[in-house]
N, C-alpha and C positions, 0 to 999 in steps of 0.2 A: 368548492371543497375547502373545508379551513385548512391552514398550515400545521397542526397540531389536533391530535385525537381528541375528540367533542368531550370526554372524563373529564378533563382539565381545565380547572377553575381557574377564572382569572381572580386573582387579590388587589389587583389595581387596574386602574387605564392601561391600557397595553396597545402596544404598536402596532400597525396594521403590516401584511405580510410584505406591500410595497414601500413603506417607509423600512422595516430591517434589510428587504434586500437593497434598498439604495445605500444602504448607512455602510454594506458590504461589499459593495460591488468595487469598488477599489483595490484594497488589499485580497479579496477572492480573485481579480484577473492578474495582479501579480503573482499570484499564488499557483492558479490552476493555466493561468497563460503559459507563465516557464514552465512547470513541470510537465505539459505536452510537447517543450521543447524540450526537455529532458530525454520523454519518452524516446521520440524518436531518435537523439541522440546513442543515447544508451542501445536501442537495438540496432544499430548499425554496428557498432561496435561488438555488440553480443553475434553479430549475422559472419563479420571478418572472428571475431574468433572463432564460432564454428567451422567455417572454411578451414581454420589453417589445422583443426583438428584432422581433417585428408587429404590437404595440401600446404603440407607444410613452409612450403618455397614460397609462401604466399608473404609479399611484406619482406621476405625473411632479410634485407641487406639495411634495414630499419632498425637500427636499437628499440624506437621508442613503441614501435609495433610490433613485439615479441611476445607469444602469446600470454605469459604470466600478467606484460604491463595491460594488454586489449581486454582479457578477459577478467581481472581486478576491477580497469576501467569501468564495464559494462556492467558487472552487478555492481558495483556501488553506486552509479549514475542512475540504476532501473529504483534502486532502494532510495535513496536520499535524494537525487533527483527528482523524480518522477513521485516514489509512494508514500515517503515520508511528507514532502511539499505537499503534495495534493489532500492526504490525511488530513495534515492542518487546515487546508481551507476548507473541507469537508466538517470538521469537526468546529469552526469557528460559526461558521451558518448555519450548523443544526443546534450548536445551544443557542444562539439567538432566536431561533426561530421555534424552538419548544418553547424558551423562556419569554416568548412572545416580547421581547424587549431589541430597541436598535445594539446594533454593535458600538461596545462604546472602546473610545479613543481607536478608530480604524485605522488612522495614521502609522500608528507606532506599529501596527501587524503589516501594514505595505513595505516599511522602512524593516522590521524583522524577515518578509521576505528576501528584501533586498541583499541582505547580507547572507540569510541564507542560501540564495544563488552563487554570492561573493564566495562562500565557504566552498560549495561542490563543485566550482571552476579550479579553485586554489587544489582541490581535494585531487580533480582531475587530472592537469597537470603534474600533482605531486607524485601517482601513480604512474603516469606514463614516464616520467624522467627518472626510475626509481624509487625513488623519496616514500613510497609506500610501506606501513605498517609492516605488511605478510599475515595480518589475522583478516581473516574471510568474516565479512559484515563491519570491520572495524578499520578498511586499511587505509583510509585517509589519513595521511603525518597533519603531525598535532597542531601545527599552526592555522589548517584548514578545518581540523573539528573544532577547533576555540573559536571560530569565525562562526560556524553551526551553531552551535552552545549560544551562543548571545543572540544571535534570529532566531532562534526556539524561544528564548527567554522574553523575548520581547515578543511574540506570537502570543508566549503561554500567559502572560499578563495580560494581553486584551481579552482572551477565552477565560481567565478567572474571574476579570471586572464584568464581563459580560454575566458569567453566571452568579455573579452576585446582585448584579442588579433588575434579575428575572421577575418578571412580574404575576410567577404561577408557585401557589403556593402547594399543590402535590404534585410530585416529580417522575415524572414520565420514563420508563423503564431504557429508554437510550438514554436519560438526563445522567442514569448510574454508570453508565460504561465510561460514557465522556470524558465527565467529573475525575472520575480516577485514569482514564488517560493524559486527562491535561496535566497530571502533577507525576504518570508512569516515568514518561520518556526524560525529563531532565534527570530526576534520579540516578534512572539505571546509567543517562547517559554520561554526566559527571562521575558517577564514580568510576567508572569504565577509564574517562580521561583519569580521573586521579590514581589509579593503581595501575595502569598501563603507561602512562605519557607524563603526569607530572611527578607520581612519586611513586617509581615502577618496582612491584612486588617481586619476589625473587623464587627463581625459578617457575617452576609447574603452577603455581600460584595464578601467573601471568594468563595460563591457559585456562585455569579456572575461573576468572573473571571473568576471559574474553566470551566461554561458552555459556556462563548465566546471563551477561547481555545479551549476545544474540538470542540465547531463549527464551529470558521478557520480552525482548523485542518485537520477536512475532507472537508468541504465544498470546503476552498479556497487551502490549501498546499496540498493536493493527487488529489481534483478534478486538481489543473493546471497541476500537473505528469501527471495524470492520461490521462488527455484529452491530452495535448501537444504528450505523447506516439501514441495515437491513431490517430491524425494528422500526425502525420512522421511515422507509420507503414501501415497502411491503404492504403494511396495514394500507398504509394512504392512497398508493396507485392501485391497490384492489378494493378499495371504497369499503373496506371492514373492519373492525377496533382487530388490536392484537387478542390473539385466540388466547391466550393465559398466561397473565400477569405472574403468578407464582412459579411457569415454570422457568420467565425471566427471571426471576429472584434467583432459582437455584442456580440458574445460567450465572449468572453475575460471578455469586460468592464462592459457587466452587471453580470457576475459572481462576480466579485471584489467588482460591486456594493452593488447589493442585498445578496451575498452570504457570506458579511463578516460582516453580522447585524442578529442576532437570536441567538438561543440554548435558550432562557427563555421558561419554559414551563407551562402552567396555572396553578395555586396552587403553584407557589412559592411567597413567603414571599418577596414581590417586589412591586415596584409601579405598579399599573393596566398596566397601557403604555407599559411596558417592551414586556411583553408576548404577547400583542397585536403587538405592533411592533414586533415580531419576527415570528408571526404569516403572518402578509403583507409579508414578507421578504421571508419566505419562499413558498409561493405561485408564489411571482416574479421570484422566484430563479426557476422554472421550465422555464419559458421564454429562459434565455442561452441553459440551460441543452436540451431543444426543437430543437434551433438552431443549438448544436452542434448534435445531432442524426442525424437532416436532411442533415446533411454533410458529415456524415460516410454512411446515405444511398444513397444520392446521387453519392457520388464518389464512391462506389458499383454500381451505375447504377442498383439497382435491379438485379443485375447476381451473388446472392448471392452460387450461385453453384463456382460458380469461386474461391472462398477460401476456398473450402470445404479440398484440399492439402496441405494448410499453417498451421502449430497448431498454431504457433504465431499469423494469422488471424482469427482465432476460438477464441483462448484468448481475443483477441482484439474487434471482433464484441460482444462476451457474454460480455464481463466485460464494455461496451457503454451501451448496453440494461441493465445491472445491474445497469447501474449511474442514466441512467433516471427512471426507477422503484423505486430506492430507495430516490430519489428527490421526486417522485409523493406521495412515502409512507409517507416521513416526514410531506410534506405540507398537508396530508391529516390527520395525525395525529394532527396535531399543530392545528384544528379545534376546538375550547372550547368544545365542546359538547363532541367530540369523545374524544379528551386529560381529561375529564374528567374523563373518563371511564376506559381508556387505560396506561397512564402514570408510574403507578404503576405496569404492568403486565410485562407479557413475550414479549407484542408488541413491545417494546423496541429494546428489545432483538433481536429480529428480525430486523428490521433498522439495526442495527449495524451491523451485521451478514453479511444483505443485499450488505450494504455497503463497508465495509470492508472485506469482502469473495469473494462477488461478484461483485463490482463493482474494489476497488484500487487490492484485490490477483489476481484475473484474469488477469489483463492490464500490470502488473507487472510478472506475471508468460509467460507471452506471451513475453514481448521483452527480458529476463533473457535468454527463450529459442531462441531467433535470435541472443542476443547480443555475448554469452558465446562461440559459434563457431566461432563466427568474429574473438573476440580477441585473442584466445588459438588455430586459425589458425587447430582446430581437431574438426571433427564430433559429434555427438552426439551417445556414443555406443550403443543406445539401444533407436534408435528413435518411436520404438514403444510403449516404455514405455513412452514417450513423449505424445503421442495421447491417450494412454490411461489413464494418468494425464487430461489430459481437461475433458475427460468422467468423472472420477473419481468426480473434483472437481465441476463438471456445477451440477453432482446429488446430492453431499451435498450442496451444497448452495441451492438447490432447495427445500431438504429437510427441511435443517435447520431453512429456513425463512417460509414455510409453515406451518411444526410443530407449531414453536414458534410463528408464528404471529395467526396460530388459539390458542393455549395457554392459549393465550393472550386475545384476544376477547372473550374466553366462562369463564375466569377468571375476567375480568374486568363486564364481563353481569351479572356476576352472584352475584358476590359480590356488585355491585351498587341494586341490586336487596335484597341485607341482608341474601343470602342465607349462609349454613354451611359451615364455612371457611376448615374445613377439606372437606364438600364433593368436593368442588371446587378442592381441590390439588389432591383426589382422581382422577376427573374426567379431569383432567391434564397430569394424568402419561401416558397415552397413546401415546400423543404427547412428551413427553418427550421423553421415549422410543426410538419413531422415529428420535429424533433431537441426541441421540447416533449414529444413523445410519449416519446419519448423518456426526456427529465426525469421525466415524470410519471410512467412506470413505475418509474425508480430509487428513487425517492419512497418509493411504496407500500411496493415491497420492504425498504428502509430501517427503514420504521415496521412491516412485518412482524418486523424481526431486534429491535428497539427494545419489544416489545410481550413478544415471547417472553423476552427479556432480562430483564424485569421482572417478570414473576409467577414464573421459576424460581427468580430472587431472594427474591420474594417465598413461594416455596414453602419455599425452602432455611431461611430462617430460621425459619418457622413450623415444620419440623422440629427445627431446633434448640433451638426456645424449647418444645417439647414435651418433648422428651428431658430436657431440664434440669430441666423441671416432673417428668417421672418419676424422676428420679434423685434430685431432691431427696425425694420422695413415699419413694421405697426407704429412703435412707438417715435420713428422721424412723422409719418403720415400725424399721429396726433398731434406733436409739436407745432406741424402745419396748421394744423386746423385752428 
């Protein structure tokens, strides 16, 4: 099967599928190697802060493990850790690999990991010892997102020379999500540093920055990953073109449209308009999200048996049904009535969970496991653990956003209602409980991808250092002769 949809003209010589992935295979295991050390990292620490949510005494004689430092730690390790990191190497091997071109300068994208890991250690630390922001999605202090910022920068310049020097002159419907990824995330993410951390706005202001980043963030930078992946794995591991090009067009342009206006949520300290416009915005924002489903089930053809052998199209179709679910959750949230009620809960909690677990870890944990055999030219040692990673992770995301989003709603019912703020947390832990289970299954599966990850490594090389020992063994034997 080719690496790219048979429509697409080549305009020049172009690379063969195994010279781009060797040209990637470097900065792709810096990239998606750490970020499954992430993974795992991150949910340990997401699994002790769930605990201490009904065991409090847990840790408790610990400064640096008090639940605000564990549970800052754990999502911003799971986000910039793990989904951010891994997006880029996702997103670096698929414009090379539509542009039918090698990756050009891969150095500099190994050396921008590098510092990107440098950044989320610094990030991490800076959290547990206090040193943390306090804005949720932003709270690495600032010396550790400027260490981010520069390993972005130097990623995002191998991803632009790369797609400049593409050797396909019509551009392939993930070529448009990309494209305007690779230039999303420094934007939103610089100016976020510039109005919070170098030249910090005043008052309420600070909070309307902090909530339109994290709103591009997921909305426009992982949904265009995220979708773009699902366009180029989708058609390819079901051996069919994508079902309609036009209704990726509408995907594209209304996503950028409606999807990079909201995160205001009613009861902030803001002009009335804000949260009402974020409220339109996000109801629009299902329109794309609609579009793009009908395209993943279309070009399925309803022969959803067909991918039941791919784990990468298991990843791929749950983590599409998780983008549109958690679009419908937002938009239904952002309703004043219900935002009133819910805002302040676990329902939150849930969205993000939704989103981020289930919609960007899935889609990302699904081409990690097509991408990592292409480039490292070795199998996967223990592809069963593979499959049994999708199980793992589809039942805590299932878990987790169920717990939490009921939580949420008999926490918001209750309390709008003036009931006993303790019996409310009382009648919470139950679902708490569950959303440990939760934790503990992401866990596993984590240190399933982290384990595989490492002896293919470890295989890979042990081929290479064999080949070399023959090659050298060849060329003494010629000398001989």
């Amino acid at each position: 099967m080719s690496s790219a949809p048979n429509h697409i003209e080549a305009a020049a010589p172009v690379a063969t599928p195994e010279e781009i992935d060797a040209s990637c295979r470097v900065p792709l295991l810096v990239l998606f190697g750490s970020s499954a050390a992430w993974l795992v990292i991150s949910s340990i620490l997401a699994f002790i802060a769930s605990v201490k949510m009904h065991m409090p005494t847990l840790m408790a004689d610990c400064p640096f493990f008090t639940y605000g430092h564990v549970q800052g730690a754990a999502f911003n390790t799971l986000l910039y850790g793990f989904i951010v990191q891994a997006a880029a190497g996702v997103m670096l091997w698929l414009i090379a690999r539509l542009g039918r071109t090698t990756l050009s300068q891969g150095g500099f994208a190994a050396v921008g990991g590098i510092f990107w890991n440098l950044g989320v250690t610094l990030g991490l630390i800076g959290i547990m010892i206090g040193d943390g922001t306090g804005y949720e999605w932003f709270e690495f202090p600032k010396y550790a997102a400027a260490v981010l910022f520069a390993g972005y920068v130097l990623i995002g310049m191998v991803g632009g020379f790369t797609f400049a020097e593409r050797k396909t002159e019509e551009m392939y419907p993930s070529q448009w999500f990309l494209l305007a990824a690779l230039f999303w995330f420094p934007w939103i993410y610089a100016t976020a540093l510039a109005l919070i951390h170098w030249f910090p706005t005043m008052g309420v202001m600070q909070a309307v920055v902090h909530q339109w980043y994290a709103h591009n963030l997921v909305t426009i930078w992982l949904g265009c990953i995220g979708i773009a992946a699902a366009f180029y794995f989708v058609p390819k591991l079901a051996a069919k073109p994508l079902a309609n090009r036009s209704y990726a067009l509408v995907t594209f342009w209304l996503l950028l449209m409606f999807g990079s206006i909201g995160g205001m949520h009613h009861g902030m300290p803001v002009p009335a308009w804000l949260p009402a416009l974020s409220t339109v915005m996000a109801f629009l924002t299902v329109v794309p999200i609609l579009a793009f489903a009908f395209n993943i089930h279309a070009t399925l053809d309803s022969d959803y048996a067909s991918w039941s052998s791919s784990v990468t199209q298991k990843f791929m179709v749950a983590g599409s049904l998780a983008l549109l679910a958690g679009i419908l959750m937002k938009a239904i949230g952002s309703v004043p009535e219900i935002s009133d009620i819910l805002q302040f809960t676990y329902f939150t909690a849930a969205q993000s969970k939704l989103i981020l677990m289930g919609f960007a870890s899935l889609i990302l944990l699904g081409a990690i496991y097509y991408i990592i055999p292409q480039v490292t030219g070795v199998n996967w040692p223990f592809p069963r653990l593979a499959k049994l990673h999708f199980v793992l992770a589809l039942i805590s995301v299932i878990f987790l956003v169920l717990a939490l989003g009921f939580a949420g709603w008999i926490q918001g019912s209750k309390l709008s209602s003036e009931a006993d703020f303790m019996d409310v947390t009382l009648t919470s832990l139950k679902f708490f409980r569950a959303s440990t289970l939760g934790d503990l299954l992401w866990m596993f599966g984590g240190l399933f991808l982290l384990v595989n990850v490492k002896v293919l490594l470890y295989r890979m090389a042990k081929a290479q250092a064999l080949a070399c020992i023959n090659d050298s063994k060849a060329k003494t034997r010629e000398a001989t002769v």
